[in-house]
DSSP file (Angstrom, degrees, kcal/mol; ACC not computed):
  #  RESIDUE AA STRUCTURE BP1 BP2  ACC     N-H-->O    O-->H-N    N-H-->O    O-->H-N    TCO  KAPPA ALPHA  PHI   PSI    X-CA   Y-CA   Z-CA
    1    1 A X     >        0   0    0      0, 0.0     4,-2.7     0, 0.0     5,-0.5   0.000 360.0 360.0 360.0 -63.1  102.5  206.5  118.2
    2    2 A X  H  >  +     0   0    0      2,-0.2     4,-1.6     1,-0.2     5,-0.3   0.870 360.0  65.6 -60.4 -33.5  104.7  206.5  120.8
    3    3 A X  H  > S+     0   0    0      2,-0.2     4,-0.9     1,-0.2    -1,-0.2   0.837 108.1  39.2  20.0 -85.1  107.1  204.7  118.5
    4    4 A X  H >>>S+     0   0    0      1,-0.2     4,-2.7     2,-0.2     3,-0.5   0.976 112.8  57.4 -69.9 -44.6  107.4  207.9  116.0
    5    5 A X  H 3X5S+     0   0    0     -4,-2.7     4,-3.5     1,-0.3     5,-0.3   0.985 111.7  39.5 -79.5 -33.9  107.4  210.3  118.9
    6    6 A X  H 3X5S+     0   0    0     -4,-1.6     4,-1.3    -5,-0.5    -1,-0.3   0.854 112.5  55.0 -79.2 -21.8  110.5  208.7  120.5
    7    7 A X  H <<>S+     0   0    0     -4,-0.9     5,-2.0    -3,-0.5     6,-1.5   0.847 113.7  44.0 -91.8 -16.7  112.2  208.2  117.2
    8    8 A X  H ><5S+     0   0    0     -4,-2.7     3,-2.5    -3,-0.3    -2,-0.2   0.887 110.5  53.9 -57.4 -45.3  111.7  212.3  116.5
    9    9 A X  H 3<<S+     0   0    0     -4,-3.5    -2,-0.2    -5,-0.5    -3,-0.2   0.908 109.2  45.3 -65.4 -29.5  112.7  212.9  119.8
   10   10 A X  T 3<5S-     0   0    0     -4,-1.3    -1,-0.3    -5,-0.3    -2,-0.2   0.476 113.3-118.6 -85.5   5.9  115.9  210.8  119.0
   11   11 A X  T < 5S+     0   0    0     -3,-2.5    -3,-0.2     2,-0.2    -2,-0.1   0.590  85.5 118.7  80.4   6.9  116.2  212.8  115.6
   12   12 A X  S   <S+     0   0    0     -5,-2.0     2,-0.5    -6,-0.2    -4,-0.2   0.627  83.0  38.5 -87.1 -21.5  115.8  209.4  113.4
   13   13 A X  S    S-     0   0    0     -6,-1.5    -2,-0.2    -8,-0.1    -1,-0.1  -0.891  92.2-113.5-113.9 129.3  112.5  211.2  112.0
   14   14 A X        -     0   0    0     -2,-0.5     4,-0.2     1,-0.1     3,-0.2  -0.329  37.2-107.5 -44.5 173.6  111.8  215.1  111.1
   15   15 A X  S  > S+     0   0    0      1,-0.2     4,-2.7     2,-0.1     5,-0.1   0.367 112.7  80.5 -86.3 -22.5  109.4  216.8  113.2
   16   16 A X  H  > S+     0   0    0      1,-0.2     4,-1.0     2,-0.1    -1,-0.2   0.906  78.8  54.7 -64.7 -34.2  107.4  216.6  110.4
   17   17 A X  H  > S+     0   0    0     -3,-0.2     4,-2.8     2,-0.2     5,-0.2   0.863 114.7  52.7 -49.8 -37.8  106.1  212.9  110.7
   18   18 A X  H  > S+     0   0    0     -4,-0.2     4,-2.3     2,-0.2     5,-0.2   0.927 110.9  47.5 -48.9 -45.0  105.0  214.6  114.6
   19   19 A X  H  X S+     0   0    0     -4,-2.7     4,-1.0     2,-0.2    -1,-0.2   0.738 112.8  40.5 -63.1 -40.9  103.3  217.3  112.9
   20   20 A X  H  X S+     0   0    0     -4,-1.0     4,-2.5     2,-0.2     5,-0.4   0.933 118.6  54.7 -91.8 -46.1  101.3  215.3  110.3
   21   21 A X  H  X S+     0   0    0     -4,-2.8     4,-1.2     2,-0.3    -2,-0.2   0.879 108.6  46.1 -13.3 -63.6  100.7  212.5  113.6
   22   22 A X  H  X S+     0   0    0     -4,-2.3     4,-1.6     1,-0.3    -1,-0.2   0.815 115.0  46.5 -93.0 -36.8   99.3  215.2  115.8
   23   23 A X  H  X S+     0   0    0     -4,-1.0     4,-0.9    -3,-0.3    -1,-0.3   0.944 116.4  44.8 -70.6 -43.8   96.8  216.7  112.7
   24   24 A X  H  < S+     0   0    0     -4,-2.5    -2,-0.2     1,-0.2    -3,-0.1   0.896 118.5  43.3 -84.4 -23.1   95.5  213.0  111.6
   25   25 A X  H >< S+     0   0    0     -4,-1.2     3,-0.6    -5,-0.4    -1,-0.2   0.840 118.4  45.9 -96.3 -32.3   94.9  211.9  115.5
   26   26 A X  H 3< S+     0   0    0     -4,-1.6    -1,-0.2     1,-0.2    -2,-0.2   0.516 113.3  52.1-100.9   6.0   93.2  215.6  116.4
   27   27 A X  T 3< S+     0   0    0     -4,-0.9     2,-0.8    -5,-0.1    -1,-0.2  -0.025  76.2 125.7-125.0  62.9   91.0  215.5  113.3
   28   28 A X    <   -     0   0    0     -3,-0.6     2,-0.4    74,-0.1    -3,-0.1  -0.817  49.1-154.6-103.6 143.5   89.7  212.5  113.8
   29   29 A X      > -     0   0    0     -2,-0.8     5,-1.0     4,-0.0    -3,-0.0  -0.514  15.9-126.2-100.4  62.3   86.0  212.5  113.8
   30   30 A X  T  >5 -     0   0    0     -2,-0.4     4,-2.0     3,-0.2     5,-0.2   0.511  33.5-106.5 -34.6 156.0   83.8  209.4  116.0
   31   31 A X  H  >5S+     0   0    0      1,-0.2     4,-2.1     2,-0.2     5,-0.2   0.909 119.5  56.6 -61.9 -49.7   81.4  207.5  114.1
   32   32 A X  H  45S+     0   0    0      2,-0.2    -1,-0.2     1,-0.2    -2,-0.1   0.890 112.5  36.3 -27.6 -74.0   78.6  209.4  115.9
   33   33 A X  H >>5S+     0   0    0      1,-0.2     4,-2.7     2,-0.2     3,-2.2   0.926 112.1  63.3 -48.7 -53.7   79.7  213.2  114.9
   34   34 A X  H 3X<S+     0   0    0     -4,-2.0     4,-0.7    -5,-1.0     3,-0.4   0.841 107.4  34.4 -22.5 -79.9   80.6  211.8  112.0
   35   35 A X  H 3X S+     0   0    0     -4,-2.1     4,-0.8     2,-0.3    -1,-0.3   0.463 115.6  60.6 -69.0  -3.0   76.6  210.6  110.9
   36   36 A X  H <> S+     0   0    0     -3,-2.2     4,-1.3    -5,-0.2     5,-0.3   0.739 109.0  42.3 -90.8 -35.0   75.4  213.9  112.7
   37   37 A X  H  X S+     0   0    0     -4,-2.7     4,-0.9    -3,-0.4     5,-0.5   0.722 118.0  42.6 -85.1  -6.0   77.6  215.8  110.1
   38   38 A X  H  X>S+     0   0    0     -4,-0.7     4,-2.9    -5,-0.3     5,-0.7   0.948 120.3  46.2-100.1 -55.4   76.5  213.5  106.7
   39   39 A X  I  <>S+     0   0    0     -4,-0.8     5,-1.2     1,-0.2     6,-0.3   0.763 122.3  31.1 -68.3 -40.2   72.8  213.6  107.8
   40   40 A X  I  <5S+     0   0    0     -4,-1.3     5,-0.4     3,-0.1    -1,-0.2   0.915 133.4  28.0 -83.6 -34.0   72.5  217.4  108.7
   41   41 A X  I  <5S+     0   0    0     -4,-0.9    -2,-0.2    -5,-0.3    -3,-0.2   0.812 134.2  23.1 -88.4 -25.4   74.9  218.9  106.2
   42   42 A X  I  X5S+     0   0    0     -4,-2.9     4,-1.3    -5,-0.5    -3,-0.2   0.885 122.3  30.8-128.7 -77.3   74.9  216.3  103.3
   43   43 A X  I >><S+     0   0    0     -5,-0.7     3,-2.8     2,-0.2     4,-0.8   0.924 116.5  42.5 -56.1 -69.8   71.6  214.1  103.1
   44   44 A X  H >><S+     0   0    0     -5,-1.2     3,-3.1     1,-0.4     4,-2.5   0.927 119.2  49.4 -77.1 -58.7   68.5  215.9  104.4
   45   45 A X  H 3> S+     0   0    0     -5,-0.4     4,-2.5     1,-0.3    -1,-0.4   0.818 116.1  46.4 -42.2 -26.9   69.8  219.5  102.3
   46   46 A X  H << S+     0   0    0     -3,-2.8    -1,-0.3    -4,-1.3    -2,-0.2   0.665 113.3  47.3-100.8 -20.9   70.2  217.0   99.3
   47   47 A X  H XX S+     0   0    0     -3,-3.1     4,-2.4    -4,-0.8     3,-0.6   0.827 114.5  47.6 -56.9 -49.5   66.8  215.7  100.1
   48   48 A X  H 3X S+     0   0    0     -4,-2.5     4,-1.5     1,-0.3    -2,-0.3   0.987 109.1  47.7 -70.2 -77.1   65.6  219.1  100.3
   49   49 A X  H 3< S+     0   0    0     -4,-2.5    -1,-0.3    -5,-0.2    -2,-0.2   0.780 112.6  56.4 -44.8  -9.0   67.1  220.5   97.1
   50   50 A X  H X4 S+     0   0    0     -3,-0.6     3,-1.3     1,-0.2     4,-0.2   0.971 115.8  34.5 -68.9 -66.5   65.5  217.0   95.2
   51   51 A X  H >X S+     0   0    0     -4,-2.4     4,-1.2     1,-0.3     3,-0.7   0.392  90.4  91.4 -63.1  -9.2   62.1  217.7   96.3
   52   52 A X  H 3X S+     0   0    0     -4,-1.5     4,-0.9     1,-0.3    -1,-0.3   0.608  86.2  58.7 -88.9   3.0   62.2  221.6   96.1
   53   53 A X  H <> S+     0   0    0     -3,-1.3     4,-1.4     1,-0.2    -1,-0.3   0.775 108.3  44.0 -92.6 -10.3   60.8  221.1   92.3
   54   54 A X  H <> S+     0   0    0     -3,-0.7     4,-1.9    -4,-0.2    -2,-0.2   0.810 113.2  52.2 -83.6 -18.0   57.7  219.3   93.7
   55   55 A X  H  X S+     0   0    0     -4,-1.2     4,-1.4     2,-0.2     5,-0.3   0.945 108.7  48.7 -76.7 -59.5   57.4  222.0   96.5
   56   56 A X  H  X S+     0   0    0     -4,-0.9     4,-1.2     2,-0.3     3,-0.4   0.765 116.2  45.9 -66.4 -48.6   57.5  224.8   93.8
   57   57 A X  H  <>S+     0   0    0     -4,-1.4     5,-1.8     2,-0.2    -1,-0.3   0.876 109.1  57.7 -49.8 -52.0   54.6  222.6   91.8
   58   58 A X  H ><5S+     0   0    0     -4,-1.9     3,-1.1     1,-0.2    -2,-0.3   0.868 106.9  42.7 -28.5 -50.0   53.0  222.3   94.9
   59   59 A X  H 3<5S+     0   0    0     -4,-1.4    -2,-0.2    -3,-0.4    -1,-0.2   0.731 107.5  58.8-100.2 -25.0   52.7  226.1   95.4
   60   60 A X  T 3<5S-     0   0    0     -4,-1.2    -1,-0.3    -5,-0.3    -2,-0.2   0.425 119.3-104.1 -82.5  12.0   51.6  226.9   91.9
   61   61 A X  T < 5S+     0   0    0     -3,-1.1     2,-0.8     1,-0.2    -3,-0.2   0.736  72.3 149.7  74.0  14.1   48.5  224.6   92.2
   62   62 A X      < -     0   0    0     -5,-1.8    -1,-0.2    -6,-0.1    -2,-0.1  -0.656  58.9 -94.5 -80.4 120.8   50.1  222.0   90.1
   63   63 A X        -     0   0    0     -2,-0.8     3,-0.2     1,-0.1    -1,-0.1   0.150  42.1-127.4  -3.3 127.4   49.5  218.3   90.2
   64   64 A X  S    S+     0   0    0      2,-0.2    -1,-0.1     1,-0.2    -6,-0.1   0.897  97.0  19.0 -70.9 -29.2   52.2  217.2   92.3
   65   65 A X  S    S-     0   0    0      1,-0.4     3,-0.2    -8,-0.1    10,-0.2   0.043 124.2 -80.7-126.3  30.3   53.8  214.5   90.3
   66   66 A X        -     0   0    0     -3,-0.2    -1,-0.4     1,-0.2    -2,-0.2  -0.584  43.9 -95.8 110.9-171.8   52.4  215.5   86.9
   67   67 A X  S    S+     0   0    0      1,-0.2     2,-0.3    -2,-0.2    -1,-0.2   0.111  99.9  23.4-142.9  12.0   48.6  214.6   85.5
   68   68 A X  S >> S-     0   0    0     -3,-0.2     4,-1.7     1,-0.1     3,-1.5  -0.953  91.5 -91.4-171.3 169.9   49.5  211.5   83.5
   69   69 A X  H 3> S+     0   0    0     -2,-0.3     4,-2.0     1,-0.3     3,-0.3   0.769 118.2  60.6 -46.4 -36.3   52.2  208.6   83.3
   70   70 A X  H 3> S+     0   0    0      1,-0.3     4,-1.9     2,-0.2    -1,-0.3   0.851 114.4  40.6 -87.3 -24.1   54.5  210.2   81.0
   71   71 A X  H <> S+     0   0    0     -3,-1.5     4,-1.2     2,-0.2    -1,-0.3   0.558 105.4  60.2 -71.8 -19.1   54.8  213.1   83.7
   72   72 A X  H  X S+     0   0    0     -4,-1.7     4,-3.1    -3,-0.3    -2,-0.2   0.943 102.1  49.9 -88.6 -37.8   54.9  211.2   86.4
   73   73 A X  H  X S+     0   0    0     -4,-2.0     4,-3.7     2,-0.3     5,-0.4   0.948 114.0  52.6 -47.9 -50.5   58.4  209.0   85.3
   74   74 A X  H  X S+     0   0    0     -4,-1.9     4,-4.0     1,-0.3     5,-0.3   0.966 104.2  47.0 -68.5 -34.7   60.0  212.5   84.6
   75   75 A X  H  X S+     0   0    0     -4,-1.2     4,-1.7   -10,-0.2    -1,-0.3   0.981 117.6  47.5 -73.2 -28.6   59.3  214.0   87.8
   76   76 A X  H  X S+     0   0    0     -4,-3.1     4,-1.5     2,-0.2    -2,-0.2   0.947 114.4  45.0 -19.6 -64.0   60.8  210.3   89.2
   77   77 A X  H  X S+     0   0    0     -4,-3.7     4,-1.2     1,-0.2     5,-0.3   0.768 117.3  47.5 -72.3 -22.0   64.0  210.6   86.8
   78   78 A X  H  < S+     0   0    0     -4,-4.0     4,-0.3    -5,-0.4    -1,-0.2   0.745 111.2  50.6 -84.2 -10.9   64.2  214.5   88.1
   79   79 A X  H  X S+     0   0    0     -4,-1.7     4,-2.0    -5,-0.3    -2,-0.2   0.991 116.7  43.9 -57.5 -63.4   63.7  213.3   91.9
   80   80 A X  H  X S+     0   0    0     -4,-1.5     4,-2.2     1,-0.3    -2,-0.2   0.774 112.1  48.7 -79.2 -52.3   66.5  210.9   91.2
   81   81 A X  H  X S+     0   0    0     -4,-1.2     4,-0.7     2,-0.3     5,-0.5   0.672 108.5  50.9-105.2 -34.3   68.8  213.1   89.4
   82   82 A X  H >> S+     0   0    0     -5,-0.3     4,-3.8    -4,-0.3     3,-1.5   0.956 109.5  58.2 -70.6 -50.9   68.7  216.1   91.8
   83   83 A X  H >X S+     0   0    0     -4,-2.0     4,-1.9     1,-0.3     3,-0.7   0.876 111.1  35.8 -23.0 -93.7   69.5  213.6   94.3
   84   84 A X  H 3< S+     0   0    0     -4,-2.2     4,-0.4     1,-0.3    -1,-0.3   0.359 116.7  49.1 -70.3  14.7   72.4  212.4   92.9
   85   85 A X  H <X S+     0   0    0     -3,-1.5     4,-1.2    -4,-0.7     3,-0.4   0.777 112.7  50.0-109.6 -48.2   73.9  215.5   91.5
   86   86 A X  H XX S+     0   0    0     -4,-3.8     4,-1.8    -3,-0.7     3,-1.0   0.943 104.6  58.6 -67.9 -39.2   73.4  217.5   94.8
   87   87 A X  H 3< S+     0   0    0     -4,-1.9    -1,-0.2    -5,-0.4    -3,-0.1   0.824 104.8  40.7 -53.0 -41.2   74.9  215.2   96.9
   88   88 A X  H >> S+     0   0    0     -3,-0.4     4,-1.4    -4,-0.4     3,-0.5   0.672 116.9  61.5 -81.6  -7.8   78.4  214.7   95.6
   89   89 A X  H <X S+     0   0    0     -4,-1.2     4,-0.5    -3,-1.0    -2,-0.2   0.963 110.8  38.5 -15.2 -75.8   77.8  219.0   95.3
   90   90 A X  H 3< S+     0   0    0     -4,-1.8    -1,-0.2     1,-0.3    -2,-0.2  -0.140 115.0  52.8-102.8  40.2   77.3  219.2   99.0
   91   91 A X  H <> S+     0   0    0     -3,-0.5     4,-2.2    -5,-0.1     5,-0.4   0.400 106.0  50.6 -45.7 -61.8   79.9  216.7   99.9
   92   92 A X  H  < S+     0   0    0     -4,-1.4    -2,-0.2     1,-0.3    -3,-0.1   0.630 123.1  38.3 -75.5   2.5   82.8  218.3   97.9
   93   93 A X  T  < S+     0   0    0     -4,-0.5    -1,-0.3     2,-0.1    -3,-0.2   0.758 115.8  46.7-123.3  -1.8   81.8  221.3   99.7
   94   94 A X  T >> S+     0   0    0     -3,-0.2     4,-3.2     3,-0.1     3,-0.9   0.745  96.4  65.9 -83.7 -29.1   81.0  220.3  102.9
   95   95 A X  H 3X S+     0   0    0     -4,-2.2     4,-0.7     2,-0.2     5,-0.1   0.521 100.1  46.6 -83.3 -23.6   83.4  218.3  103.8
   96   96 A X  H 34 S+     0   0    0     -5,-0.4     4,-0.3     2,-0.1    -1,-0.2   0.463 110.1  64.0 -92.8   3.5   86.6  221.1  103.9
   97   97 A X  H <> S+     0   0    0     -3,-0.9     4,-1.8     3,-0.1     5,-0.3   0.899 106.1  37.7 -74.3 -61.9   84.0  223.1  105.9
   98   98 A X  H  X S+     0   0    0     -4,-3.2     4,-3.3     2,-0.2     5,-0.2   0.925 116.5  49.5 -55.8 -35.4   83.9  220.7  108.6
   99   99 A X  H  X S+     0   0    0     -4,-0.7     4,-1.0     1,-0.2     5,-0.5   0.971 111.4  54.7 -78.0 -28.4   87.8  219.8  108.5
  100  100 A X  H >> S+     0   0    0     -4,-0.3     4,-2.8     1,-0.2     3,-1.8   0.928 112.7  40.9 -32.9 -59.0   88.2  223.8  108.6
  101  101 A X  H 3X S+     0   0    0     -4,-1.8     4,-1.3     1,-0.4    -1,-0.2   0.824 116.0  48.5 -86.5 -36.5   86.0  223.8  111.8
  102  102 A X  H 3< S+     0   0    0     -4,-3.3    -1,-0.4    -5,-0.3     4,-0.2   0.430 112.4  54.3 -85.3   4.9   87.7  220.7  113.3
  103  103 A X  H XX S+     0   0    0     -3,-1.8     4,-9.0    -4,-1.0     3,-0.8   0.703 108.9  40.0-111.7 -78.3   90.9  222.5  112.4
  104  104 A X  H 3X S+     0   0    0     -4,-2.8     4,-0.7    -5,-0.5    -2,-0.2   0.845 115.0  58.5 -69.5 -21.6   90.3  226.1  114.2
  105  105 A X  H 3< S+     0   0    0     -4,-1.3    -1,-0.2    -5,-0.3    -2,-0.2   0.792 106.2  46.4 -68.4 -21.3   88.8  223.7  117.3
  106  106 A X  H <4 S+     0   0    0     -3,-0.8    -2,-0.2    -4,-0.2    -3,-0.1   0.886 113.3  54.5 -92.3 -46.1   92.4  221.8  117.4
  107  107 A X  H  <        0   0    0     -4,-9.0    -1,-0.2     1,-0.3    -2,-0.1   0.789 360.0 360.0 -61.2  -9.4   93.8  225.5  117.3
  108  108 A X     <        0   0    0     -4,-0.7    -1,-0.3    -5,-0.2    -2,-0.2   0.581 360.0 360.0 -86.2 360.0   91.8  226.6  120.3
């Protein structure tokens, strides 16, 4: 780091290598924050949206997982399948929210 900054300063670099330096180093995220954002924004909502067809069964007096085998493997393969379709969902949209917000924190 100090490296590039001293070869900008000597004009051997643009000011652009500084520029993209000083954004990679201020949005860097620690492994803590990091699992506070995949577990509150990304998992448990992706949990939530799996489960929300058994909730909705729930609340209409329905079996919860169906009244014989061939109903209970589809509500499985539809637990599974909400899963994995919401998650990479609320990844590809969560994840330029947060560098937005780490973004306008760098500007303050």
């Amino acid at each position: 780091e100090a490296t590039l900054r001293r070869r900008v300063l000597n004009g051997e670099l643009p000011a652009a290598v500084l520029a993209v330096l000083i954004v990679v180093e201020c949005s860097y995220i620690p492994p803590k924050v990091g699992q506070k954002y995949l577990l509150g924004m990304v998992l448990c909502p992706s949990m939530l949206i799996a489960i929300l067809p058994v909730i909705v069964r729930s609340a209409i007096g329905m079996p919860l997982f169906g009244s014989n085998y061939k109903e209970h493997i589809l509500c499985g393969v539809e637990l599974w399948l909400m899963f994995s379709t919401a998650l990479p969902l609320l990844v590809y949209f969560v994840c330029p929210c947060v560098w937005l917000y780490r973004q306008l924190l760098m500007c303050q």
